[in-house]
KOLVOLO-222495 format. One line per 8 residues: for each residue x, y, z of C-alpha. Coordinates in Angstrom, 1 decimal, padded with zeros to 4 digits, always signed. Example, Ala and Ser with C-alpha at 12.3 -4.5 7.8 and 13.67 -1.06 7.14 Angstrom:
+012.3,-004.5,+007.8  +013.7,-001.1,+007.1
***
This chain:
+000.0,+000.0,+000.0  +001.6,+003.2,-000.6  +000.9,+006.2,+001.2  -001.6,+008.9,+000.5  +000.0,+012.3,-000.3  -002.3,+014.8,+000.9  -001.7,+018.3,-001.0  -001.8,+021.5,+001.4
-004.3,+023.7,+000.7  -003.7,+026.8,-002.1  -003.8,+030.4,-001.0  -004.5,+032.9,-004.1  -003.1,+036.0,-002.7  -003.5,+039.2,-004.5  -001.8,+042.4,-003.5  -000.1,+045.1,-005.0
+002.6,+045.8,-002.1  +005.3,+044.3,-002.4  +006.7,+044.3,+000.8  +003.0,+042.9,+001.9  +003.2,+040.1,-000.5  +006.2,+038.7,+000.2  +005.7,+039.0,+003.7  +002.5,+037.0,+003.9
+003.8,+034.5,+001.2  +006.4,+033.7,+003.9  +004.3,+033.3,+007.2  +001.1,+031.4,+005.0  +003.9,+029.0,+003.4  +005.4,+028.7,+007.1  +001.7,+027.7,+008.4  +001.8,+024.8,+005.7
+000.0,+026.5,+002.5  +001.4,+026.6,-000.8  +000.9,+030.4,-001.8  -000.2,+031.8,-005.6  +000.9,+035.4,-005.4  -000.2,+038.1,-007.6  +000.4,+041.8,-008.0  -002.6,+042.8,-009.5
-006.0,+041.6,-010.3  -005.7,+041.5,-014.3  -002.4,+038.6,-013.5  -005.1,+036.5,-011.2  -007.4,+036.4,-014.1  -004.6,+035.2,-016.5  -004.0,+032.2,-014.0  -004.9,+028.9,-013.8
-006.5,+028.4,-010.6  -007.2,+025.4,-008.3  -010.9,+024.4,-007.9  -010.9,+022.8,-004.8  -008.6,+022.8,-001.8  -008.0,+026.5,-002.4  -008.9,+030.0,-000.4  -008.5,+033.8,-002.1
-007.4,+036.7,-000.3  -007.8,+039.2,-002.3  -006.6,+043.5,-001.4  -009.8,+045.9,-002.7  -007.3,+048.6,-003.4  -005.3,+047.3,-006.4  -004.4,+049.5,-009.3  -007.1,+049.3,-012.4
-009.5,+046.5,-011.2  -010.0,+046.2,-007.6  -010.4,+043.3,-005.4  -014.3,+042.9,-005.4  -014.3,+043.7,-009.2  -012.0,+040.9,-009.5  -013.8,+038.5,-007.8  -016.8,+039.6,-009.4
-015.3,+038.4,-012.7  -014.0,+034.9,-011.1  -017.5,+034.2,-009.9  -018.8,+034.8,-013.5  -016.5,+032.2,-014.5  -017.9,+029.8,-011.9  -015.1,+030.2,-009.5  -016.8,+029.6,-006.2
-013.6,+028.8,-003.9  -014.0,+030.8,-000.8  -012.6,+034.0,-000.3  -011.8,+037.4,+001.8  -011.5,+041.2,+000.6  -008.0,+042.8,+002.6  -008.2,+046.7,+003.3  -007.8,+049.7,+005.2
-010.7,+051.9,+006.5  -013.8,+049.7,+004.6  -016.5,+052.2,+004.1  -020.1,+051.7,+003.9  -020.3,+051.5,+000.2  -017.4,+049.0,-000.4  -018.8,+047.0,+003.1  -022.3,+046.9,+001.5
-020.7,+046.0,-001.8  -018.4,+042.9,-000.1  -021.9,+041.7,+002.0  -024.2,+041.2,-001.2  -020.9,+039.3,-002.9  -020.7,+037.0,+000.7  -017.6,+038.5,+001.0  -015.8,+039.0,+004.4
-013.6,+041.9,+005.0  -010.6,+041.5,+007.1  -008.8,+045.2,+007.9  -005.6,+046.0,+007.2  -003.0,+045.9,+009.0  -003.7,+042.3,+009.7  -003.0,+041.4,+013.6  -002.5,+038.2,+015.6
-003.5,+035.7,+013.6  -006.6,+036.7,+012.2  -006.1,+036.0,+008.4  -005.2,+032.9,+008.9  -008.0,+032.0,+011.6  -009.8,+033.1,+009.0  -008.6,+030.9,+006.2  -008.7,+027.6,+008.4
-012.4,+028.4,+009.1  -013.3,+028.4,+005.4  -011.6,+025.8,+004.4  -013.0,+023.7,+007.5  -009.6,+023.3,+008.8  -009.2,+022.3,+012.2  -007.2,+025.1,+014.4  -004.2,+024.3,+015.3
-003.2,+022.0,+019.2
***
């Protein structure tokens, strides 16, 4: 019998700082996730994503198409993986705006742990012992 290889799950990460990026890259690859990274919403769209087995984070305030825009487009392509708006100072609009779409908003800057609380929850992970 050989033994089952069990894939970690996929984070689609989509942010336009740099310094951000590579920074959550880092601490979601040290939790265990393999990380897509992408500096703008037009480059997600170009991507091939995972179907299953995968979470987006996705920053609203991206040059040319923000993150809700972006995810607006996924979903019309039948992209239903779960998924989370980062920003700073969320207004009414935009929180309106994220609630039809099912979206949660988590605010920038990103303490403890919650992003990744947050991740684990929707893709029924267990939290860590």
């Amino acid at each position: 019998m050989s033994p089952v290889s069990v894939e970690p799950p996929t984070l689609i990460l989509v942010d336009d700082d740099d310094a951000l990026r590579s920074a959550l890259r880092f601490a979601l690859e040290l939790d265990g996730y393999r990380v897509q990274a992408y500096p703008s919403g037009e480059d997600l769209l170009k991507a091939k994503l995972p179907d299953r087995n995968a979470c987006l984070v996705l920053d609203e305030n991206l040059p040319g198409m923000g993150g809700l825009e972006c995810l607006s487009i996924l979903r019309s392509r039948a992209v239903r993986l779960p998924a989370f708006l980062i920003t700073s100072h969320p207004g009414p609009v935009l929180r309106q705006r994220a609630d039809r779409m099912g979206v949660p908003i988590i605010e920038k800057p990103l303490l403890d742990d919650i992003l990744v609380r947050s991740i684990r929850s929707a893709l029924g992970q267990a939290p860590p012992p």
